[in-house]
LUMROSE-769709 format. One record per residue (C-alpha): residue in one letter; residue number from 0; y, x, z. Coordinates in steps of 0.25 Angstrom, whole numbers, plus 2048, in hexadecimal, padded with zeros to 3 digits. Each point is the difference from the previous one (the first is absolute). Layout:
% residues N
   mimi   tidren     y     x     z
      A      NUM     Y     X     Z
...
% end
This chain:
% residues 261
   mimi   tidren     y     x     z
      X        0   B83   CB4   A7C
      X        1   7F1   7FA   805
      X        2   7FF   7F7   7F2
      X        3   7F6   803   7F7
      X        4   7F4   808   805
      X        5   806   80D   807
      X        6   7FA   80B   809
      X        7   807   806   80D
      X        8   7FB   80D   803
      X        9   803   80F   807
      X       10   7FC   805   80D
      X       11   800   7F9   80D
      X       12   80B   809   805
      X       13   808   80B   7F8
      X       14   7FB   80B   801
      X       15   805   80E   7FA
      X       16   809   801   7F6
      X       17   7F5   806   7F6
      X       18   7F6   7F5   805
      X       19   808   7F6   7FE
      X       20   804   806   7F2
      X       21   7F2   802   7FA
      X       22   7FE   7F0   807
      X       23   80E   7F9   7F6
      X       24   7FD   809   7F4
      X       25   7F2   7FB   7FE
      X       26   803   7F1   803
      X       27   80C   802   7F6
      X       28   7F5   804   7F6
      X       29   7F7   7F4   803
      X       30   80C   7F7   800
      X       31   801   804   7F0
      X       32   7F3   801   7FE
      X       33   7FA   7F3   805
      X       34   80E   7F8   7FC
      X       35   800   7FB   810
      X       36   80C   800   808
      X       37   7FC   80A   80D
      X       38   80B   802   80B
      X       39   7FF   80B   808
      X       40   7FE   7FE   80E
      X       41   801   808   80D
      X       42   805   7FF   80F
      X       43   80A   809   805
      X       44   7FA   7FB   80F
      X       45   7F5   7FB   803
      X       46   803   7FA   80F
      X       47   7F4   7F8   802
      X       48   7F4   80E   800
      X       49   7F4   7FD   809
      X       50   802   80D   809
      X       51   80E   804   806
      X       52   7FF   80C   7F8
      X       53   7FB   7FE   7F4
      X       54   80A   805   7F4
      X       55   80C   7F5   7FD
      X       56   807   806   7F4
      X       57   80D   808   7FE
      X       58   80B   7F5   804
      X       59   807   7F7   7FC
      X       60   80C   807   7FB
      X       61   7F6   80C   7FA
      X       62   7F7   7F6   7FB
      X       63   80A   7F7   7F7
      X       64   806   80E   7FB
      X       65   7F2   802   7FA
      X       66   7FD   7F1   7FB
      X       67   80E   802   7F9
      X       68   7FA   80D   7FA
      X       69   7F3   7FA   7FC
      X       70   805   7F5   7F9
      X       71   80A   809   7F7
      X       72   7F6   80A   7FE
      X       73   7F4   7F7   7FA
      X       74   808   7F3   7FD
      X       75   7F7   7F7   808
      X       76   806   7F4   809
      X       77   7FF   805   80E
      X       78   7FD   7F7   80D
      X       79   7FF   803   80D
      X       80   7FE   7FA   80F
      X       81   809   7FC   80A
      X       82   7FE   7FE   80E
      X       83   80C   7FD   805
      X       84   80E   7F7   7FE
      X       85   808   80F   800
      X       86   7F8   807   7F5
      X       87   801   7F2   7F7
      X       88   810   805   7FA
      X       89   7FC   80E   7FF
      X       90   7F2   7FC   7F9
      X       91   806   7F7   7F6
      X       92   80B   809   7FC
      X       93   7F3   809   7FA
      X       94   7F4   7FA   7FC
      X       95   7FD   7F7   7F5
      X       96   7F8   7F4   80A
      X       97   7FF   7FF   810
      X       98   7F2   7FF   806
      X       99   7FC   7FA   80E
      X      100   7F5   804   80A
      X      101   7F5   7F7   800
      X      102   803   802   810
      X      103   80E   7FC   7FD
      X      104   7FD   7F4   7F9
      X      105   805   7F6   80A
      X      106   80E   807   803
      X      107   809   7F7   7FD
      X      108   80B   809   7FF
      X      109   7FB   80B   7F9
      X      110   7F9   7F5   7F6
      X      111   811   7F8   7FE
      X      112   806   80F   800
      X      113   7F7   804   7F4
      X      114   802   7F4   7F9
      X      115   80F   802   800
      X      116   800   80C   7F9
      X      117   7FD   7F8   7F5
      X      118   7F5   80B   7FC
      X      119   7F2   7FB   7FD
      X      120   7F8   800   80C
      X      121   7F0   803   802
      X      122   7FA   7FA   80E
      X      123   7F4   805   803
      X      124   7F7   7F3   806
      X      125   7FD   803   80D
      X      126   7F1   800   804
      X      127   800   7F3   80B
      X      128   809   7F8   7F5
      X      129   7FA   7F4   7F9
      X      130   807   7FB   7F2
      X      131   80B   7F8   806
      X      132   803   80C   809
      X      133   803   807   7F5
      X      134   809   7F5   7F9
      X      135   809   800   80D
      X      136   801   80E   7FF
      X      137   805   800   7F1
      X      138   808   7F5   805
      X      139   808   809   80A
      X      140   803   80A   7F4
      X      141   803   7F6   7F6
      X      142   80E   7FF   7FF
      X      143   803   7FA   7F2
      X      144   7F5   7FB   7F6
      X      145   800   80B   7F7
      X      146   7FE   80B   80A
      X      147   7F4   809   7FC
      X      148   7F5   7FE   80B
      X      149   7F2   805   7FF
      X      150   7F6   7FD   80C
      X      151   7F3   80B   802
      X      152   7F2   7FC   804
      X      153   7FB   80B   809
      X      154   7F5   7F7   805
      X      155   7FC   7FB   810
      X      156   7F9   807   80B
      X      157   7F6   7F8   803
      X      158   7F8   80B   808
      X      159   7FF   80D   807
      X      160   805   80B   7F4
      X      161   7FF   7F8   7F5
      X      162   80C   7F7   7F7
      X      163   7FA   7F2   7F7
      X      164   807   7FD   7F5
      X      165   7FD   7F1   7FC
      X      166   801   800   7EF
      X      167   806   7F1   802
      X      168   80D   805   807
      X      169   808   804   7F3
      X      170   7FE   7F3   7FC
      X      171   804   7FA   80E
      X      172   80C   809   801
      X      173   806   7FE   7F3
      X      174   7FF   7F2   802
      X      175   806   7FF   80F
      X      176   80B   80B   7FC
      X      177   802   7FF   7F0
      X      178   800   80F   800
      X      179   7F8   80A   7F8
      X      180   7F6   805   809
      X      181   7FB   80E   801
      X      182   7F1   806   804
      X      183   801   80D   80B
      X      184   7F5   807   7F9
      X      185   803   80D   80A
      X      186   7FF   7F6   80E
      X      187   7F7   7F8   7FC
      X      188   7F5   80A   802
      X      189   807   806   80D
      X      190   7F9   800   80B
      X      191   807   7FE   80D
      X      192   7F6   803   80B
      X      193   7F9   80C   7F9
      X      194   80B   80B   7FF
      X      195   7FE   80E   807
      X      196   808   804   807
      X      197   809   7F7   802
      X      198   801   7FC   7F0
      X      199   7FA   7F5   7F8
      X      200   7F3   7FF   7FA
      X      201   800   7FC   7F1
      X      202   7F3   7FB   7F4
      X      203   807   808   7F5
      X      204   7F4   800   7F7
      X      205   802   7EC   802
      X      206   80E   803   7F9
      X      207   7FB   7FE   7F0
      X      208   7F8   7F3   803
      X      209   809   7FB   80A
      X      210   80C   801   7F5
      X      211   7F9   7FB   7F5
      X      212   7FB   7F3   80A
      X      213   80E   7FD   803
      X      214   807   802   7F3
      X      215   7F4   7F6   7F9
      X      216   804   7F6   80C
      X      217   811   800   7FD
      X      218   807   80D   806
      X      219   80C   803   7F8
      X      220   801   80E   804
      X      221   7F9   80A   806
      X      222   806   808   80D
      X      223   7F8   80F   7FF
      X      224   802   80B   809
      X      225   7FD   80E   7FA
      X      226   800   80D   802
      X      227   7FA   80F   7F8
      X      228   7F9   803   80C
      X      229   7FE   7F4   80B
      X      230   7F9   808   809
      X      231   80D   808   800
      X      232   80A   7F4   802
      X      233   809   7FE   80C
      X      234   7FC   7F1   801
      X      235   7F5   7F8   7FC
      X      236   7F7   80C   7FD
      X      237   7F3   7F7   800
      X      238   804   7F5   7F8
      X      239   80A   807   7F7
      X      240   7FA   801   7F1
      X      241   800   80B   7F8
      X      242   80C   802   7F5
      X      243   7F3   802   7F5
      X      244   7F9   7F4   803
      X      245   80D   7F7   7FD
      X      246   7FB   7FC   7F1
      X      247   7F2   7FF   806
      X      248   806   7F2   807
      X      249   80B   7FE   7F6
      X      250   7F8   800   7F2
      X      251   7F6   7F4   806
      X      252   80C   7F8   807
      X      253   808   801   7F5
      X      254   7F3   7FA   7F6
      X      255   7FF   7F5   80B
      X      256   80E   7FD   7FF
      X      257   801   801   7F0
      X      258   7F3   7F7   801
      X      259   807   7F5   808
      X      260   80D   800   7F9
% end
């Protein structure tokens, strides 16, 4: 998992069981289609919402019931966050790949306890973390030289609503962490102090570009977050993309990437 040029997609959080149906078939389809490897991804909690009561997702024992069920029904690899040392056993025992927070990704003990499942591991780059802060974190997970390890850029807030993502940093990364290094298409265009609400704001309509910009400039993959009706999403409604607008960002990304070998 994480080599060659790859895609991690499915809504923030799970949502229903027809939702999240209608979300694996299609990237099953794309995943023939296009030839590219796409896991499906989705939280079973997300504990790190802006607002107390903002929807977190069915649970962890729920939730792993259904990633189990995705994966069977639609063949796709599934991953998943983790937010805790207790849910990493659990997690393992289902998904395909362990994810960690961008929040969480200074936790030593959650970063040593995903490592040693021995399952492939996505950290997602916090935004205040510089290359080498990135390598030390890959460092925590990496217990053995052939553990599967991916690191994604999210970008850094620089302002008051508004992430940065410098086009240099997959270079950087890959070189402080010798990892493939992925581009968070979907938080890239959040924006943190504009929500309603409660909620994050997003720039939906920068993802295409933005994509393109950081696949010419080295990403290996591509992190999307999608849904058939954002508006409609339990999380990340304004930076969520659109399930039919997927091949609008893959057909370019994938020219750029056949372009550069």
């Amino acid at each position: 998992m994480f080599e060659g040029k790859f895609l991690i997609a499915g809504p923030c959080v799970l949502e229903d069981r027809d939702t999240n149906q209608i979300i694996a078939e299609s990237l099953a389809e794309k995943a023939n289609f296009w030839g590219l490897d796409i896991v499906f991804k989705a939280s079973f909690d997300k504990a790190n919402r802006s607002s107390l009561g903002s929807p977190r997702g069915p649970g962890m024992e729920e939730g792993l019931r259904e990633l189990e069920r995705i994966k069977a029904a639609s063949g796709l690899s599934v991953i998943t966050d983790i937010h805790e040392v207790h849910q990493v056993e659990a997690a393992a025992a289902v998904v395909d790949a362990l994810q960690i927070p961008a929040f969480l990704s200074r936790q030593t003990d959650l970063l040593v306890a995903a490592g040693a499942t021995g399952k492939p591991v996505n950290i997602k780059k916090g935004q205040w973390m510089d290359s080498q802060g990135a390598a030390a974190a890959v460092g925590k997970v990496r217990s053995n030289p052939d553990h599967s390890i991916s690191l994604t850029e999210r970008g850094t807030f620089f302002g008051y609503g508004d992430l940065v993502v410098d086009m240099r940093s997959f270079k950087r990364i890959r070189d402080a962490a010798s990892v493939p290094v992925i581009f968070d298409v979907t938080h890239s265009i959040q924006q943190p102090g504009r929500g309603k609400g409660g909620r994050s704001g997003g720039d939906r309509e920068s993802a295409p570009r933005l994509a393109m910009a950081a696949v010419a400039a080295g990403a290996d993959g591509l992190f999307i977050e999608t849904h058939p009706k954002p508006s409609e999403a339990s999380s990340d409604a304004d930076s969520m993309l659109e399930l039919d607008r997927l091949d609008e960002i893959l057909l370019p990304c994938l020219k750029i990437w056949d372009t550069l070998g």
